[in-house]
N, C-alpha and C positions, 0 to 999 in steps of 0.2 A: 504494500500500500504506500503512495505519494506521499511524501510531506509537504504540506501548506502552510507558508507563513501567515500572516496574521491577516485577516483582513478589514480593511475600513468598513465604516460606515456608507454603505451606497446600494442604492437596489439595483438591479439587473436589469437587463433588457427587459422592455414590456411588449411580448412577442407570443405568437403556438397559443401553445396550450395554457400558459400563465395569463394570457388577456385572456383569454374566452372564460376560465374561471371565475375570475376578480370581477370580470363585466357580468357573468352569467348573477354572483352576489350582488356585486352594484344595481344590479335595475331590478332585482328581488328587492331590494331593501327600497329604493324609491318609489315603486309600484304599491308594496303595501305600504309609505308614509304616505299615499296621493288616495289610497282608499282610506285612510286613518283618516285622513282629515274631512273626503266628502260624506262617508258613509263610517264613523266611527264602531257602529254595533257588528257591522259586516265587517272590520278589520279585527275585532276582538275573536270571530269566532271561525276566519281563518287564521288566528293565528292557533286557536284551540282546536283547528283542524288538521293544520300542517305540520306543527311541534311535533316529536317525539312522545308521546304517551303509550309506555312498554304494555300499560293495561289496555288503552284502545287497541292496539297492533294485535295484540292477541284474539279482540274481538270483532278483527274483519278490517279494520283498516290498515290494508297494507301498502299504502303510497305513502306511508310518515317516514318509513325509512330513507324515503327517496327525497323527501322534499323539508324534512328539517333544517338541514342545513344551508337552506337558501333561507330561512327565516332569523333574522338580525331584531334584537330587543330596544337596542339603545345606540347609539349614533359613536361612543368612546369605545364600549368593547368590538364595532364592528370597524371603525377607523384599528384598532391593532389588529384584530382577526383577517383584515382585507392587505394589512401592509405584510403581517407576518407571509399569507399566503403569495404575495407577490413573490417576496425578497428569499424563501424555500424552494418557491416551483421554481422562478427565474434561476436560481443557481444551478437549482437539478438540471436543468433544461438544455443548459449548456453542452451536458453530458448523455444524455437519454433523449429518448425522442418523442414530440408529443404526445402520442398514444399510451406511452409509458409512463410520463407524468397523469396522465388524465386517469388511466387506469388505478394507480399507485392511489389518488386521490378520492375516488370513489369506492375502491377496498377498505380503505382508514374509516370513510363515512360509514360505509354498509357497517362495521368492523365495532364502531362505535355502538350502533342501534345495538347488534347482536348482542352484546356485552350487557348495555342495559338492560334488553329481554331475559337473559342469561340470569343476572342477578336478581331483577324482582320475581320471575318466578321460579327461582329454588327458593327464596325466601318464602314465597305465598306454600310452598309444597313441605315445607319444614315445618310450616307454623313463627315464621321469623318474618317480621313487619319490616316491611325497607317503602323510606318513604318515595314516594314518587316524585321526582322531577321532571318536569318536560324538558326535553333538550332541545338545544336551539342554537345555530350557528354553526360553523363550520372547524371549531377547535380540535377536534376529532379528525379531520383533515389533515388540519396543520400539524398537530403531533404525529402522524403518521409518514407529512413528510419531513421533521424534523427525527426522527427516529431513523428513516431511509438514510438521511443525510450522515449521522453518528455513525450507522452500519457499514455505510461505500466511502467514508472521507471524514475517519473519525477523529485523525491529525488534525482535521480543517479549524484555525479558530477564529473566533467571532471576540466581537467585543459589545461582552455584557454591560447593560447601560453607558454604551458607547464610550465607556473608561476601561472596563477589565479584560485583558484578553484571554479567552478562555476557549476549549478542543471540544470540539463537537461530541464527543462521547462524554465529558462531565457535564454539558447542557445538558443532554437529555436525560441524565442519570440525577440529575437535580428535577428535573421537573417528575419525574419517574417516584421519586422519592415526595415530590411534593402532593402527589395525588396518591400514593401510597396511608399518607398523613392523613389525607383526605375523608379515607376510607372508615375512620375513626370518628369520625365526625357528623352531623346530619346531610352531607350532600354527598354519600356515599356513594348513592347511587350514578352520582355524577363522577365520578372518580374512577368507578373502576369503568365505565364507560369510556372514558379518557384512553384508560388504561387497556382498553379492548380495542380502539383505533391504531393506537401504539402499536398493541401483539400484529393487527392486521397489516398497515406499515411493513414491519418486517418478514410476516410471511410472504407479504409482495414482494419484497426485494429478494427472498430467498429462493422464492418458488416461480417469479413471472419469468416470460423470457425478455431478453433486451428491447426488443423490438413494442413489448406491452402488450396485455390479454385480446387485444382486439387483432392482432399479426397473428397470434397463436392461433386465433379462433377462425382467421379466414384462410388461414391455412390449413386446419381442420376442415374448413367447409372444403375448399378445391379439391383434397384427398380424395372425401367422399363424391364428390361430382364425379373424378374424372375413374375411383374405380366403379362409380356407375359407371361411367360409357362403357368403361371396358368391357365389365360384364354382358353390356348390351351386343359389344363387338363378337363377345366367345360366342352368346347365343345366335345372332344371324350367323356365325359362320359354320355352328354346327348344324343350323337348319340348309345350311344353304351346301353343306357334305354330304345329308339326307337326299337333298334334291340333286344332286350329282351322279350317287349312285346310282338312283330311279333311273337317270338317263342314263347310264351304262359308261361311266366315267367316275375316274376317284379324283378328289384334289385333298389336300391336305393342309393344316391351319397349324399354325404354333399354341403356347397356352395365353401367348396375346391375342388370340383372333387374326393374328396378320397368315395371310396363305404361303405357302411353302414353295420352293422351284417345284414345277408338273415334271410327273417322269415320262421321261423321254419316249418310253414304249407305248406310254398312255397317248403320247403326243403324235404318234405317226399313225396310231389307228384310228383319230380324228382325222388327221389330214389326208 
């Protein structure tokens, strides 16, 4: 692994998949402050729609996974949740390629739900009350790609409030540790949620291929297309051996379907 001097304060290219993200949040978060203010009752009960609630999710709504973290509460936590995701994906970005940021980033979120689902109901199945939070925002994300980041460029360091310089693997083992803390606390459930974008984070980085789940996947699909044709290819060619015979001639096919040199003796009692 690289070693990395220290680096400044400065966000990265705003480029890929780092703008579609940031923008995909940005006009989340304006959209629902432009129904907040025409339609205040309709903003309260999408956002009681949209939020992560591990109890609703269990009872049928299953788009919360998907759309929690477009939902932003306050205008400060979503200015650093919108910078940190800049200043993570843009560095990543550098290195991977958009499909692998965007993937990497939607695993951390899936990653995050699951964990909350995870916790409130072994608690509800033990008889152990864990309170309910709705989750909201895209922190879950962001730790995921700040977890990738420790794992591929753990040398890398940053500087913590822009005075300490500090290696990407004691970042994230501090905030690891902070939500750890957490778990002792009444917003547990938000902790180990944290803590379950993280785990998915690094399953990503261990488990995607370079190129991001979406390369894998259509590379998965063309396999199967093309060994349909083929298949298609064996079967007309064995129908089409059948119908050879019937007319009193043999030709012959490989196990690709493609046909064979004609034998010679076949060939002069045509002509």
């Amino acid at each position: 692994m690289p070693r990395f001097g220290a680096t400044p304060f400065a966000l990265p290219d705003f480029h890929g998949a780092t703008r579609r993200l940031v923008l995909a949040n940005l006009f989340a978060f304006f959209a629902l402050a432009l129904v907040g203010l025409a339609f205040p009752a309709l903003a309260l009960e999408l956002k009681d729609s949209l939020c992560f609630i591990p109890s609703d999710f269990l009872h049928g709504w299953l788009w919360q996974p998907f759309t929690y973290s477009l939902i932003h509460l306050d205008i400060i936590g979503t200015l650093f949740e919108l910078l940190s995701l800049w200043f993570l994906a843009g560095f990543l970005e550098n290195a991977h390629s958009p499909s692998w940021i965007t993937g990497l980033y939607i695993f951390s979120v899936l990653g995050t739900a699951a964990a909350a689902t995870a916790i409130y109901a072994c608690g509800a199945t033990l008889g152990y009350s864990v309170a309910e939070i709705p989750l909201a925002g895209c922190m879950g994300g962001v730790f995921g790609l700040l977890v990738a980041i420790g794992a591929l460029y753990g040398d890398m360091q940053f500087l913590l409030f822009c005075v300490i310089g500090i290696k990407a693997r004691y970042l994230v083992a501090i905030y690891a540790l902070i939500s750890i803390a957490m778990l002792f606390g009444q917003q547990r459930m938000y902790a180990f949620a944290q803590l379950g974008g993280a785990l998915a984070g690094l399953i990503y980085v261990r488990l995607a291929p370079r190129r991001g789940i979406h390369f894998a996947f259509s590379e998965k699909w063309y396999g199967l297309r093309n060994r349909y044709y083929r298949w298609k290819r064996r079967r007309a060619a064995r129908k089409f051996e059948v119908y050879m015979r019937s007319q009193g001639r043999t030709v012959r096919f490989d196990g690709q379907g493609r046909q064979l040199d004609e034998d010679p003796e076949d060939k002069k009692r045509w002509n």
